[in-house]
C-alpha positions as CSV (number, residue, x, y, z in Angstrom):
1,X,0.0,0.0,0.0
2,X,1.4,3.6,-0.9
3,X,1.8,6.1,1.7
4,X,-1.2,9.0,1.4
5,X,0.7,11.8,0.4
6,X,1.2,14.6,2.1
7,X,-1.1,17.5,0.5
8,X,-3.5,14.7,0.1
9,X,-3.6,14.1,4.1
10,X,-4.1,17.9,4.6
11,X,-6.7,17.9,2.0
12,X,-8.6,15.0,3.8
13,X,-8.0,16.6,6.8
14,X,-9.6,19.8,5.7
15,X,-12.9,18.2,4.3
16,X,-13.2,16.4,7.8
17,X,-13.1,19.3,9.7
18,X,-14.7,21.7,7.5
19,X,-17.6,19.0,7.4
20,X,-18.1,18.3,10.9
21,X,-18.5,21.9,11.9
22,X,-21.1,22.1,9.1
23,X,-23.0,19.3,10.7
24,X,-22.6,20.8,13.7
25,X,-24.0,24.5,13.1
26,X,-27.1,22.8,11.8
27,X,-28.0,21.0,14.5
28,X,-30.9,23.2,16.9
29,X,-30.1,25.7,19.5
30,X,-32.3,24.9,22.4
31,X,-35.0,27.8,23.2
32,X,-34.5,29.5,26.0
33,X,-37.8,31.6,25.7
34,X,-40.2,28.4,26.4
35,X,-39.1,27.7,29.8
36,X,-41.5,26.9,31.9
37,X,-41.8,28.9,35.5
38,X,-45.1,27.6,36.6
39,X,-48.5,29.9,36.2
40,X,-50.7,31.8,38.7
41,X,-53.7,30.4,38.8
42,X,-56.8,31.9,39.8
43,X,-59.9,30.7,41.1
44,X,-63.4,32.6,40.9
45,X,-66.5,31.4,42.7
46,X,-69.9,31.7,41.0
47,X,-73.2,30.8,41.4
48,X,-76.7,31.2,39.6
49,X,-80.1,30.4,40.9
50,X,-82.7,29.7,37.6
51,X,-80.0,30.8,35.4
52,X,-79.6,34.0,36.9
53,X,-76.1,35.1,38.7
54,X,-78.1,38.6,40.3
55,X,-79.5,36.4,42.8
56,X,-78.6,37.6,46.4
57,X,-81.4,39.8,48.1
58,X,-83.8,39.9,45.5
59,X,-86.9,38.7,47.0
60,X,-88.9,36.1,46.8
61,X,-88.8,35.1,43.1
62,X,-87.4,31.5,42.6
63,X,-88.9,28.3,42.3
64,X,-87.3,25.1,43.1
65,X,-88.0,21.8,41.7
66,X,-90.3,20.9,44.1
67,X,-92.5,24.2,43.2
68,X,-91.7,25.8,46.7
69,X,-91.4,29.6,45.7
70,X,-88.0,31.4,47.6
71,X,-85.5,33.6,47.7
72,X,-81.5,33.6,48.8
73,X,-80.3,36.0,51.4
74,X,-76.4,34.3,52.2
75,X,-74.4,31.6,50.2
76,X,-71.2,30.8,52.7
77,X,-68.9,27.5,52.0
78,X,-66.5,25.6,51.5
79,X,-64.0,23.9,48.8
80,X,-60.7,22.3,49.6
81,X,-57.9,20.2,48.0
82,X,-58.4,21.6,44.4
83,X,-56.3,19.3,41.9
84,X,-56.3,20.0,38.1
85,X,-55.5,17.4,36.2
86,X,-53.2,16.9,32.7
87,X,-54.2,14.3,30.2
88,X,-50.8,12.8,30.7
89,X,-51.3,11.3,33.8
90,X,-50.0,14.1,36.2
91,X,-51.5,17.0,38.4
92,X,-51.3,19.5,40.8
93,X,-53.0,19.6,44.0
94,X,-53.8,23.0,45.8
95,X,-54.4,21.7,49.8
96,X,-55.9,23.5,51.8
97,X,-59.2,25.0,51.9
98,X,-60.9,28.4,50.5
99,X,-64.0,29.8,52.3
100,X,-66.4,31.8,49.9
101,X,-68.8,34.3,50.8
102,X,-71.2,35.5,48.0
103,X,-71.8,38.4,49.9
104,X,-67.5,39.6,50.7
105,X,-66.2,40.3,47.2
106,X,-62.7,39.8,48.9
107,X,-63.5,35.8,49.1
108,X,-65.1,35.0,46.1
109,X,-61.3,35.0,44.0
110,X,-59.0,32.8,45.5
111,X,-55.1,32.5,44.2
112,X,-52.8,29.9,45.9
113,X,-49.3,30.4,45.8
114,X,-49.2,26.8,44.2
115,X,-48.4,27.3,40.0
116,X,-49.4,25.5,37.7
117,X,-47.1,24.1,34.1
118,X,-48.4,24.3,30.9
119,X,-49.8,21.6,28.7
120,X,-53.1,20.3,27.9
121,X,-55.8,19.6,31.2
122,X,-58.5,17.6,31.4
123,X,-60.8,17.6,34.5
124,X,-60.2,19.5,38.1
125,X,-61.1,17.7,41.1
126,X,-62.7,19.8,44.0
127,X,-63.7,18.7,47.6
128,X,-67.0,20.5,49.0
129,X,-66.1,20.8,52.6
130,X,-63.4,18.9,54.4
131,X,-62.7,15.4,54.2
132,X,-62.8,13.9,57.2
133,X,-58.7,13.4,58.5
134,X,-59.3,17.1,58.3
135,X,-62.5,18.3,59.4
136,X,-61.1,18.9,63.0
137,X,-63.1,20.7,65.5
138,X,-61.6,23.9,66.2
139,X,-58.8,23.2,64.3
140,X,-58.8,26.3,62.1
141,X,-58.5,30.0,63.7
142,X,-60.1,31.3,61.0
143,X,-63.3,29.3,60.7
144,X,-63.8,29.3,64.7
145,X,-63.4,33.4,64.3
146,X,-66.1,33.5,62.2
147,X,-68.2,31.0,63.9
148,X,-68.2,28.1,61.2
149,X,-68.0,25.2,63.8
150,X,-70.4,22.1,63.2
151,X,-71.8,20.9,66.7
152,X,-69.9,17.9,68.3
153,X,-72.9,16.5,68.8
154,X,-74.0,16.4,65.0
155,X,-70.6,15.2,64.1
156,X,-68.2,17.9,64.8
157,X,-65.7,19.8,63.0
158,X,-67.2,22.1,60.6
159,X,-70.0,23.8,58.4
160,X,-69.9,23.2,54.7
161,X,-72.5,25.5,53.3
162,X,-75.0,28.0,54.9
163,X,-77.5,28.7,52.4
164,X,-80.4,30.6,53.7
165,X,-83.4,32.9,52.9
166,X,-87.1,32.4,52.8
167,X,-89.8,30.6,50.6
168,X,-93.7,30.8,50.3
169,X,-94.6,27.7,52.9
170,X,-98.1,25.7,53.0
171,X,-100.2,28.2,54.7
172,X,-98.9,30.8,51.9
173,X,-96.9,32.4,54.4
174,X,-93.2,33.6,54.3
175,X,-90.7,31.6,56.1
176,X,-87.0,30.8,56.7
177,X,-85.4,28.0,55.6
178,X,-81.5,27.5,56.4
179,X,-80.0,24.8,54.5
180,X,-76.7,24.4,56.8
181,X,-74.7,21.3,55.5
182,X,-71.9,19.7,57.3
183,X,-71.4,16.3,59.1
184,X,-74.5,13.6,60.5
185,X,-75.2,11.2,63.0
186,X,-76.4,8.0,62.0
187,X,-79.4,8.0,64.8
188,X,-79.4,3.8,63.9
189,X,-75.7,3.2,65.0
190,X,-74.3,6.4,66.1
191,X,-71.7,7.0,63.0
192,X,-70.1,9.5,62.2
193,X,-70.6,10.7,58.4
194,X,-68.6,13.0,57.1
195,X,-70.8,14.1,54.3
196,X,-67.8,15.7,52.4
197,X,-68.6,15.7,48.2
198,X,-65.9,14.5,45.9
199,X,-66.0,16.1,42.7
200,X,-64.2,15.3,39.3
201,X,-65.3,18.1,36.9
202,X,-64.7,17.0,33.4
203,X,-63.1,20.3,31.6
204,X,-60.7,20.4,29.0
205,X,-58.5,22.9,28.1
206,X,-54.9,24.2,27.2
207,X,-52.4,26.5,29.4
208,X,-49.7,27.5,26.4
209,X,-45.8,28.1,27.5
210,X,-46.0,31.6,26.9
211,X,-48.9,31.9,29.3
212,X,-48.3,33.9,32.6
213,X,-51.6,33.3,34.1
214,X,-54.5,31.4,34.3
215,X,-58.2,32.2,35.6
216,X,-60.6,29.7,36.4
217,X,-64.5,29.4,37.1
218,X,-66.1,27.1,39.8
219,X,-69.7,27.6,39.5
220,X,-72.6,26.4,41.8
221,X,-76.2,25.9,40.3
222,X,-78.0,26.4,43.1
223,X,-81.2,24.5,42.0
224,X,-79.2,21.5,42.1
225,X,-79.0,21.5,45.6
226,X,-82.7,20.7,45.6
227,X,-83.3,18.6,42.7
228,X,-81.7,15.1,41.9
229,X,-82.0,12.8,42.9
230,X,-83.7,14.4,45.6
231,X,-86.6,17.0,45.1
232,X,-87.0,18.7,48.2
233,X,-89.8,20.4,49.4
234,X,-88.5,23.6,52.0
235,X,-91.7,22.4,54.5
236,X,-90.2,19.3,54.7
237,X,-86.2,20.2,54.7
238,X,-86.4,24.0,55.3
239,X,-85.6,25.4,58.6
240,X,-83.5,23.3,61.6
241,X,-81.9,20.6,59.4
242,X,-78.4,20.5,61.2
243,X,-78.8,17.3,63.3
244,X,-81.7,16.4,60.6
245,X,-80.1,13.2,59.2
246,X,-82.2,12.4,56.3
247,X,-82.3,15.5,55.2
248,X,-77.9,15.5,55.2
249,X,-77.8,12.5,53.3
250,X,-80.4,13.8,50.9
251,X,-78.5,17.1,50.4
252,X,-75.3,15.5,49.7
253,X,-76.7,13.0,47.3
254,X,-77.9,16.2,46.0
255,X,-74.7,18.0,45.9
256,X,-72.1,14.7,44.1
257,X,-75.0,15.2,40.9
258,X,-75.1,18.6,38.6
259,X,-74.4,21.1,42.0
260,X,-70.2,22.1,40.6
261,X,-69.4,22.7,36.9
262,X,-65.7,24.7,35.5
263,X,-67.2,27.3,33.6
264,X,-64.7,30.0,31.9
265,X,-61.3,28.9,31.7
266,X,-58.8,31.9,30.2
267,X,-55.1,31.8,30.1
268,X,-52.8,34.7,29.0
């Protein structure tokens, strides 16, 4: 075999290099613009009664299922350990819990300091109430200062909704009802029922990388409450239902139904 000559050898040499720098300066610089930070997210309460959100206050000019005629005067409760989910199998859970007051603008938007990534989501799971390793009496300073605590003697721990105003009863007369959910005693063998509701809300959508924020609507169809399975009739279930334990389980049926939808979701 004959030696490679020597201007040949440079002139290999040359078309190596030159070539692997080529190869080189096409491969793709990574993007440093779609990292992704996490996203605030924000959460905003709503709620309707017969399709209509100026509910609070107005009179007596709703009907229920069940015919009764009524009117809201509070909506107070409780959501807790929000998780939205990704279609890829992973999720983020916000613990804790948010109290919402219909009538305290400063509730009614919650942001955690928990971000969310980008990608494509596909349901958000909500908790109405507390579940039960956390429905502590007295636990919270916040709840006992505003006087949210559930009796120990109708299960403990505390409230999950106070819905109140009045309706037309049987006699044609006004009257209050106060639908207060929380915990109930089996009178039969003295358990304890939490009466939390566990909510997967199908909702699909799309937080993009160059997204900074996200804003998301939890809304409550009040009707719900008193429709399915369970139609309830307010001079059955109306006033005083706290230790009433068929009327707990009913509400709560109630409330794992058509009660909780994501409405608006808007990312920017």
């Amino acid at each position: 075999m004959k030696p490679i000559g020597t201007l040949k050898f440079v002139i290999i040499m040359f078309l190596f290099v030159t070539t692997t720098f080529s190869c080189k300066k096409d491969e793709p610089k990574p993007d440093n613009n779609t990292t992704d930070v996490g996203k605030a997210v924000t959460f905003n309460f709503k709620a309707t009664v017969n399709q209509s959100s100026d509910f609070m206050n107005q009179g007596i000019i709703f009907q229920n299922a069940f015919g009764n005629e009524f009117g809201v005067t509070k909506l107070r409760y409780l959501i807790s350990d929000i998780t939205l989910n990704k279609t890829d199998g992973t999720s983020h859970t916000i613990d804790g819990y948010h109290y919402i007051d219909m009538d305290d603008a400063g509730t009614i938007s919650f942001t955690p300091s928990e971000k969310i990534t980008s990608g494509n989501y596909e349901s958000i799971d909500i908790v109405f109430g507390l579940i039960p390793d956390k429905n502590i009496s007295f636990a919270y300073p916040e709840l006992n200062q505003i006087s949210w605590n559930w009796p120990d003697a109708m299960g403990g721990g505390y409230h999950f909704m106070q819905l109140e105003g009045n309706f037309i009863d049987n006699s044609g007369d006004p009257a209050a009802y106060l639908t207060h959910l929380g915990p109930t005693v089996n009178p039969s063998t003295s358990e304890v029922i939490n009466n939390d509701v566990r909510l997967e809300l199908i909702k699909n959508f799309v937080v993009a990388q160059g997204d900074t924020d996200v804003s998301i609507d939890i809304e409550m169809n009040i009707d719900e409450w008193f429709t399915n399975p369970n139609t309830i009739d307010f001079n059955q279930f109306g006033a005083m239902i706290m230790g009433n334990y068929d009327a707990q389980i009913q509400f709560q049926a109630n409330g794992e139904v058509g009660v909780f939808k994501v409405g608006d979701v808007i990312s920017n």
